[in-house]
DRENKOLZA-620985 format. One record per residue: residue number from 1; x, y, z of N, C-alpha, C, CB in turn. Coordinates in Angstrom, 3 decimals. Glycine has a CB too. Example, Ala and Ser with C-alpha at 12.3 -4.5 7.8 and 13.67 -1.06 7.14 Angstrom:
2
{pt 1; {13.190; -5.690; 7.800}; {12.300; -4.500; 7.800}; {13.200; -3.300; 7.800}; {11.308; -4.473; 9.046}}
{pt 2; {12.850; -2.250; 7.080}; {13.670; -1.060; 7.140}; {12.900; 0.030; 7.870}; {14.084; -0.598; 5.725}}
This chain:
115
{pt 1; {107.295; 86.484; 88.588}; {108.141; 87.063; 89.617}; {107.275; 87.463; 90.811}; {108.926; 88.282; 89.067}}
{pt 2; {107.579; 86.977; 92.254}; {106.898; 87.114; 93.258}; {107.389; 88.701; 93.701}; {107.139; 85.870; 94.258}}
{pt 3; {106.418; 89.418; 93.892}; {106.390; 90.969; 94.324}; {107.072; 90.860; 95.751}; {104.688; 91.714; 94.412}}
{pt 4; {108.120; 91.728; 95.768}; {108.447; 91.508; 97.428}; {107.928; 92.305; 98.365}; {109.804; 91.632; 97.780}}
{pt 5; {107.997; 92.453; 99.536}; {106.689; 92.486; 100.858}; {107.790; 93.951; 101.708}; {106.465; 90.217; 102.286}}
{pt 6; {107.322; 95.130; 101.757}; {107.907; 95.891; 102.324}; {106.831; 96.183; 104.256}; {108.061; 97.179; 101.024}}
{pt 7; {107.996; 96.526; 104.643}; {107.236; 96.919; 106.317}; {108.395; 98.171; 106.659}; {107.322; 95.182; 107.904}}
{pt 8; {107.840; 98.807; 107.672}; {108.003; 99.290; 108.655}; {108.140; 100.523; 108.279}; {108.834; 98.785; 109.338}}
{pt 9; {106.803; 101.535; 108.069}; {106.502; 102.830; 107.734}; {106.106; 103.137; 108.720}; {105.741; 103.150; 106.767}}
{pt 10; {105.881; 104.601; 109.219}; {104.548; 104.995; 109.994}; {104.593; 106.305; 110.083}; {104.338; 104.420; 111.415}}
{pt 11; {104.484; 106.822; 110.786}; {104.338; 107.862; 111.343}; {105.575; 108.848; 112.466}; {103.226; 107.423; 111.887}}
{pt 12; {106.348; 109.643; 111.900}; {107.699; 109.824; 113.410}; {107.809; 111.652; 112.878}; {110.072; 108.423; 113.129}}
{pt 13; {108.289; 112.164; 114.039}; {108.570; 112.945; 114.049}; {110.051; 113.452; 113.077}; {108.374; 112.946; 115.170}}
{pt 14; {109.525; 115.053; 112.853}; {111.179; 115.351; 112.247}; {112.220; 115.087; 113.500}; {111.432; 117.238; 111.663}}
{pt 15; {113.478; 114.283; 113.241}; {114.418; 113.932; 113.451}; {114.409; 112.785; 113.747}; {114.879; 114.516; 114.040}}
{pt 16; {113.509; 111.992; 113.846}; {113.519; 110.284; 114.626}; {113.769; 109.331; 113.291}; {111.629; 109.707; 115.548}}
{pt 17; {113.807; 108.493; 113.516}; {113.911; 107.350; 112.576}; {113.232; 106.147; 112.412}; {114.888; 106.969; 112.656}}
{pt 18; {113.275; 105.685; 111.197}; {112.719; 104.413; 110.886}; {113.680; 102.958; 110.060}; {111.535; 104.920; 109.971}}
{pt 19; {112.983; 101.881; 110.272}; {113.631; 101.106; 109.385}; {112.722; 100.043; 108.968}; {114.851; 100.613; 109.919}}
{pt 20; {113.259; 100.312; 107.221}; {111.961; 99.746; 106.304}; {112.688; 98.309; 106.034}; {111.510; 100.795; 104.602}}
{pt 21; {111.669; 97.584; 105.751}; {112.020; 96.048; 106.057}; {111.448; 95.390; 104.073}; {110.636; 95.228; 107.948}}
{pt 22; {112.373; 94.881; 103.376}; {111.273; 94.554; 102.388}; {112.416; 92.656; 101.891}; {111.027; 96.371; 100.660}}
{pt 23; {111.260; 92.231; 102.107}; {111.313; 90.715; 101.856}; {111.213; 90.463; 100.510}; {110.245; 89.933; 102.536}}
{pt 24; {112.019; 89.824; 100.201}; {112.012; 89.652; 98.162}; {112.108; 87.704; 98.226}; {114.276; 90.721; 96.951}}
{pt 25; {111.998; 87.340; 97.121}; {111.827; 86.368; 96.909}; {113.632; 85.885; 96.733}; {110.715; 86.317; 95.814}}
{pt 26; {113.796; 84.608; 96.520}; {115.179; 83.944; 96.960}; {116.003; 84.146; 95.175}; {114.879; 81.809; 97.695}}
{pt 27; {114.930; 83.864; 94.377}; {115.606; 84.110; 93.181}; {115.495; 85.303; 92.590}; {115.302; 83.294; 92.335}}
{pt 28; {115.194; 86.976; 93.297}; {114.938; 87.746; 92.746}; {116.357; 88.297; 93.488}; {113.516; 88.230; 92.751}}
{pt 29; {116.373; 88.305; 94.675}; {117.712; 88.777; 95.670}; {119.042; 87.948; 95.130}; {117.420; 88.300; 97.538}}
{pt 30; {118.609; 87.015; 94.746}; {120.626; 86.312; 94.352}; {121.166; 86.941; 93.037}; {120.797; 84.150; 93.878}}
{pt 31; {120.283; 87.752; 92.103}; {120.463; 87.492; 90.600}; {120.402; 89.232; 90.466}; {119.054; 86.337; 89.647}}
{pt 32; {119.764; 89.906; 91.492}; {119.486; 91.520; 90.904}; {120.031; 91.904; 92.506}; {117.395; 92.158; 90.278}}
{pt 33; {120.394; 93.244; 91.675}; {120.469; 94.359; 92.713}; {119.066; 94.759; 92.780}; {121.468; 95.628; 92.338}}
{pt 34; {118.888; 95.641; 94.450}; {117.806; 95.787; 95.270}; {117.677; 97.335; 95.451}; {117.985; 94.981; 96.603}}
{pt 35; {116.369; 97.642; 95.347}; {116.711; 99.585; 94.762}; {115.180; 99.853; 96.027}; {116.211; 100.275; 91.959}}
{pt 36; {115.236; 100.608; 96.830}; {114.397; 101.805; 97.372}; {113.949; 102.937; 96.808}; {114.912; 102.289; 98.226}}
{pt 37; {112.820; 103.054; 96.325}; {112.305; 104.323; 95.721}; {111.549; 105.133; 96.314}; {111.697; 104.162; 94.741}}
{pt 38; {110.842; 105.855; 96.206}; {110.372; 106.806; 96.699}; {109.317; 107.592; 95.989}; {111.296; 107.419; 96.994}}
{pt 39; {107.925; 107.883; 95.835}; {106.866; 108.740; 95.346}; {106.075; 109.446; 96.183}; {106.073; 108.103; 94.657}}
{pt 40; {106.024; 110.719; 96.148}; {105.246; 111.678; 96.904}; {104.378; 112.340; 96.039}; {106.049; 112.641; 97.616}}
{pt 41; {103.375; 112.695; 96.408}; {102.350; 113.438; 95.862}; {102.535; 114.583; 94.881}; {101.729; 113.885; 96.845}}
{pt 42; {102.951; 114.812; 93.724}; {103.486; 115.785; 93.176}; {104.522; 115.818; 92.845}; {103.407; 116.547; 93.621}}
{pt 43; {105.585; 115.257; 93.440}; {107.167; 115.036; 93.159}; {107.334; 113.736; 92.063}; {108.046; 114.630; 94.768}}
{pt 44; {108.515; 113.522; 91.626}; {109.247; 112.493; 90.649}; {109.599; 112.164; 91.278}; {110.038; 112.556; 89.684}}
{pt 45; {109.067; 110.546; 91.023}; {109.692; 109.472; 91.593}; {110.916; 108.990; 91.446}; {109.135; 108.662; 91.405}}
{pt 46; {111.657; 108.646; 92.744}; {113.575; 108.834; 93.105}; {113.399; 107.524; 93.582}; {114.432; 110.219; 94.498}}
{pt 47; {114.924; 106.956; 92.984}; {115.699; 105.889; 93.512}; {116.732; 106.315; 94.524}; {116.342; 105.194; 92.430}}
{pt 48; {116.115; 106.435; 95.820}; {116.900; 106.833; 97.063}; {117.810; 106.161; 96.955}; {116.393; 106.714; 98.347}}
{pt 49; {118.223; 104.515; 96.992}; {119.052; 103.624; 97.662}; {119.049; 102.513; 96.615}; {118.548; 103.214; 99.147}}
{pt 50; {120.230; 101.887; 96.656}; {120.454; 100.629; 96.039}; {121.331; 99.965; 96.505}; {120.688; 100.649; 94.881}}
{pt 51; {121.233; 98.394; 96.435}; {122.512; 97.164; 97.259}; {122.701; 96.839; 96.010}; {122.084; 95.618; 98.509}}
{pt 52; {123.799; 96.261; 95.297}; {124.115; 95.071; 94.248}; {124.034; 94.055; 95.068}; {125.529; 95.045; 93.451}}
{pt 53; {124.149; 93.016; 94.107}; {124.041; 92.020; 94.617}; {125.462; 91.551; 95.492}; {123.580; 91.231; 93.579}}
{pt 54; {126.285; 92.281; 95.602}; {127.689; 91.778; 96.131}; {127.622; 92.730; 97.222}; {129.136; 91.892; 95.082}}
{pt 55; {126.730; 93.385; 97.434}; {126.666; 94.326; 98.976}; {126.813; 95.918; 98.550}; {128.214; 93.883; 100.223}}
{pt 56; {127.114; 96.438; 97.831}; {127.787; 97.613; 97.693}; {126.322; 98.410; 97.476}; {129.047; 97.647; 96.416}}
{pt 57; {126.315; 99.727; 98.231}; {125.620; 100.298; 98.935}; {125.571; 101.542; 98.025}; {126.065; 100.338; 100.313}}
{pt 58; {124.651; 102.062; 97.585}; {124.763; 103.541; 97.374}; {123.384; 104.290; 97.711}; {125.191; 103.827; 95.835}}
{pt 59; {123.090; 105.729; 97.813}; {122.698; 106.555; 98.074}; {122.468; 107.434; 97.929}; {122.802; 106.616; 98.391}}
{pt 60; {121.402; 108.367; 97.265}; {121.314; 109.467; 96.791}; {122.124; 110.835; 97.498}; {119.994; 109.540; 96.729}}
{pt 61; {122.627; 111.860; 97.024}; {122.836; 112.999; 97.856}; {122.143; 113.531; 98.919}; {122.882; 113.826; 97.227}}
{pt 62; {120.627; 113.692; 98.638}; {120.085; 114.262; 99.784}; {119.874; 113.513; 101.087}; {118.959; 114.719; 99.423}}
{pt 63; {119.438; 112.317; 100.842}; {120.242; 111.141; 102.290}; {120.851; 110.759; 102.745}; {120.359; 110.380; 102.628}}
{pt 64; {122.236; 111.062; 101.522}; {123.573; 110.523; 102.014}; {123.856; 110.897; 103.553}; {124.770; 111.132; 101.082}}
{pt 65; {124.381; 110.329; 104.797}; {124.845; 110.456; 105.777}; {123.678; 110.392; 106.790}; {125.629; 111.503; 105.716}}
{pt 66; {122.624; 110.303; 106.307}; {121.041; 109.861; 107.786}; {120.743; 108.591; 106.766}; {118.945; 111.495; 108.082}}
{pt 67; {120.272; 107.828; 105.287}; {119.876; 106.769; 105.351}; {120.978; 105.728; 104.954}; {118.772; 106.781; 104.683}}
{pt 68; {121.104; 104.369; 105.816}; {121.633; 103.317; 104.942}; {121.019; 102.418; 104.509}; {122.458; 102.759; 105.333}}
{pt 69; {121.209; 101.988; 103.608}; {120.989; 100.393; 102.710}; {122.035; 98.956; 103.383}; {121.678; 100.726; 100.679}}
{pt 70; {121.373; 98.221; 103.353}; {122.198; 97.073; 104.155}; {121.374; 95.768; 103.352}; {121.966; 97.125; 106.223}}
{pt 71; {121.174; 94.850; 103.715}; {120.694; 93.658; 103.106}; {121.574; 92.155; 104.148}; {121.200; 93.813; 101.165}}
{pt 72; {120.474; 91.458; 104.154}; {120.284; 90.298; 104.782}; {120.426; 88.967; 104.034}; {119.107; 90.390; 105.299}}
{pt 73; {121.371; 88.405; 103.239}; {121.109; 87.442; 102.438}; {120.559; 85.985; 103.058}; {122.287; 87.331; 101.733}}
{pt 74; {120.663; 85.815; 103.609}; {119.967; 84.504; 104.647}; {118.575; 84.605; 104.791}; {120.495; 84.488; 106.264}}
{pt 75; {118.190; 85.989; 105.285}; {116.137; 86.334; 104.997}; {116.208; 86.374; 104.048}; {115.116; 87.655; 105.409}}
{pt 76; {116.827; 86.797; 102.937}; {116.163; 87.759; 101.531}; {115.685; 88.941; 101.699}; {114.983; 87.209; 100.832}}
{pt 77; {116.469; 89.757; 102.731}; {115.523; 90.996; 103.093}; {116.385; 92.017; 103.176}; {114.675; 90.920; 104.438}}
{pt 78; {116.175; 93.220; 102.569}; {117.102; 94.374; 102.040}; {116.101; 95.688; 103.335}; {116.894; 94.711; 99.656}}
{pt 79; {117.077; 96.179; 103.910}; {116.536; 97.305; 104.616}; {116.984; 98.594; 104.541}; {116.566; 97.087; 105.757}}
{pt 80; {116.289; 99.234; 104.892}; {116.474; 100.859; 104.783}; {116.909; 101.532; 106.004}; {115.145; 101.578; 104.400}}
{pt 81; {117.342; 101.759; 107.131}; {117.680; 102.781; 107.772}; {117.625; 104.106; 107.661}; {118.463; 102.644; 107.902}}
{pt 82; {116.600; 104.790; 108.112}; {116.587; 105.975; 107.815}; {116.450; 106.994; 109.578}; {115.260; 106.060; 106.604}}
{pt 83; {117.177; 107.746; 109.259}; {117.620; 108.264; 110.799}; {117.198; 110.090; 110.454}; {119.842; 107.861; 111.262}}
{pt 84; {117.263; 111.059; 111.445}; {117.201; 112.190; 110.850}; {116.187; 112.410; 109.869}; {118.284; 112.399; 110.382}}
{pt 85; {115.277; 112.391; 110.031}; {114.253; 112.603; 109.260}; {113.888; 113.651; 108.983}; {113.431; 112.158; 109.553}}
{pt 86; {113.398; 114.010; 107.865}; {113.193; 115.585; 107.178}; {111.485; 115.399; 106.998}; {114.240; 115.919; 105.296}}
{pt 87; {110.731; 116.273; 107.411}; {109.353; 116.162; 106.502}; {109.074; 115.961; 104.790}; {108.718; 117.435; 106.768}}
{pt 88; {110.476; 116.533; 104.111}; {110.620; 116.162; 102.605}; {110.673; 114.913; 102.465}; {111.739; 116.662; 101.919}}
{pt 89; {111.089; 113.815; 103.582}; {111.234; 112.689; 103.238}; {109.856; 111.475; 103.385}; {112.403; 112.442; 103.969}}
{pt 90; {108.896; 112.411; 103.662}; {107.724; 112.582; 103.392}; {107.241; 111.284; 102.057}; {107.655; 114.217; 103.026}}
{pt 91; {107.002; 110.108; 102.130}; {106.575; 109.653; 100.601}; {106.120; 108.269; 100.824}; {107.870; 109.683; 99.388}}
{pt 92; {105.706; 107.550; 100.073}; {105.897; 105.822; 99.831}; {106.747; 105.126; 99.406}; {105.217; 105.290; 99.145}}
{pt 93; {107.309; 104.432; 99.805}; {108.562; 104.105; 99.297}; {108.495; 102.273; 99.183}; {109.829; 104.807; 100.421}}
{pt 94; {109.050; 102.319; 97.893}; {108.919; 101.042; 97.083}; {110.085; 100.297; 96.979}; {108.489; 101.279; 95.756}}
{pt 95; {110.238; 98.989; 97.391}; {111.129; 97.777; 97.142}; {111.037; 97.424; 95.888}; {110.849; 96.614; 97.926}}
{pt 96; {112.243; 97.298; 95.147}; {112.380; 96.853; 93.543}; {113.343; 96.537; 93.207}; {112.145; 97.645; 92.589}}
{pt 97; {113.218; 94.902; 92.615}; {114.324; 94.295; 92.043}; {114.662; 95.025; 91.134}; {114.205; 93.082; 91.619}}
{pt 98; {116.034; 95.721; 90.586}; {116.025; 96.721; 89.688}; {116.502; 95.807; 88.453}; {116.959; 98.039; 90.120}}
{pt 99; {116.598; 94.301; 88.365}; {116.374; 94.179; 86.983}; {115.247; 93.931; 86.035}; {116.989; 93.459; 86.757}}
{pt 100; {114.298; 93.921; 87.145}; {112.969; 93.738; 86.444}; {112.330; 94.987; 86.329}; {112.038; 92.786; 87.143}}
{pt 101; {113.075; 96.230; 87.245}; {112.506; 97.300; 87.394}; {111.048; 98.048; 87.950}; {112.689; 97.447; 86.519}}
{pt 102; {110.764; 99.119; 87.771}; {109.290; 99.610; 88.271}; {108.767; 98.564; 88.683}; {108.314; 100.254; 87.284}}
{pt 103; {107.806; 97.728; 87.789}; {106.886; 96.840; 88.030}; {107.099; 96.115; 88.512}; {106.397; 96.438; 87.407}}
{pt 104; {107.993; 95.664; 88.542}; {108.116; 94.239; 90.136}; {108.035; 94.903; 91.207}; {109.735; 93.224; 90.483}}
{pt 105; {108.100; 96.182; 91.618}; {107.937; 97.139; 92.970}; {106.576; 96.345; 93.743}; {107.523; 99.112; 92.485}}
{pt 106; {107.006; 96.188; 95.328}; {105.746; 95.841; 96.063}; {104.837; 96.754; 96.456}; {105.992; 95.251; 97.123}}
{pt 107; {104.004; 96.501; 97.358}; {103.068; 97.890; 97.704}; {103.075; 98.855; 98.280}; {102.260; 97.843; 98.122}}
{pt 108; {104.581; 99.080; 98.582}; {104.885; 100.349; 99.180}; {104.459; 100.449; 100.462}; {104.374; 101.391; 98.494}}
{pt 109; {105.032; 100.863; 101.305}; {105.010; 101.515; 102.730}; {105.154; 103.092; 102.867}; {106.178; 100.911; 103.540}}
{pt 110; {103.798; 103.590; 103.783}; {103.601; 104.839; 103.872}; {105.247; 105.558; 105.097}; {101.746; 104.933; 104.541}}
{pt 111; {105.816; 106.394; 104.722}; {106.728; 107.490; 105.719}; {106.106; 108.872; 105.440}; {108.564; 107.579; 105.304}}
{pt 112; {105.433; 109.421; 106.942}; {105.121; 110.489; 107.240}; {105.888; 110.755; 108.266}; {103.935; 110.633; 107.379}}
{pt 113; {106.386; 112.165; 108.209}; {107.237; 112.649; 108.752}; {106.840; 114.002; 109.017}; {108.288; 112.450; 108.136}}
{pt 114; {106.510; 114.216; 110.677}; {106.176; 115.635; 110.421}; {106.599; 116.646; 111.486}; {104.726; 115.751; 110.246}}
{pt 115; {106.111; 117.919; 110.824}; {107.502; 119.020; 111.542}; {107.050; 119.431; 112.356}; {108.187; 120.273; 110.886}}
């Protein structure tokens, strides 16, 4: 299973936004739903976001209403929208086919967010 390729972390202030970009392979995106996670230094690692494979979108509570999940089936590329930014949202955040789970996760993209 080819690891898929996440972008667009960096650096933004509390309240600005970002949008994370993660490229999956053609037979990992048609067959699994697509999950956003999240690990910070000390904290348990969270499944912020998930697409099924038929589009349907969900979202943890504490992002609900600043991040969306969307997906591109033509790239193979599932994105994050994240708007309103909190310094808690502070972490690395990992692209993962969630039927292969954890370990198919790519290398993560850094979000610093600060107050």
């Amino acid at each position: 299973q080819v690891q898929p390729v996440e972008s667009g972390g960096g650096l933004v202030q509390a309240g600005g936004s970002l949008r994370l970009s993660c490229l999956a392979s053609s037979s990992a995106f048609s067959i699994s739903a697509m999950g956003w996670y999240r690990q910070a230094p000390g904290r348990q690692r969270e499944l912020v976001a998930m697409i099924t494979t038929d589009g349907t979108p969900n979202v943890i509570d504490s992002v609900k209403g600043r991040f969306i999940i969307s997906k591109d089936n033509a790239k193979n590329t599932v994105y994050l929208q994240m708007n309103n930014l909190k310094p808690e949202d502070t972490a690395v955040y990992y692209c993962v086919p969630l039927r292969w789970g954890w370990g198919s996760r790519g290398q993560g993209t850094q979000v610093t967010v600060s107050s």
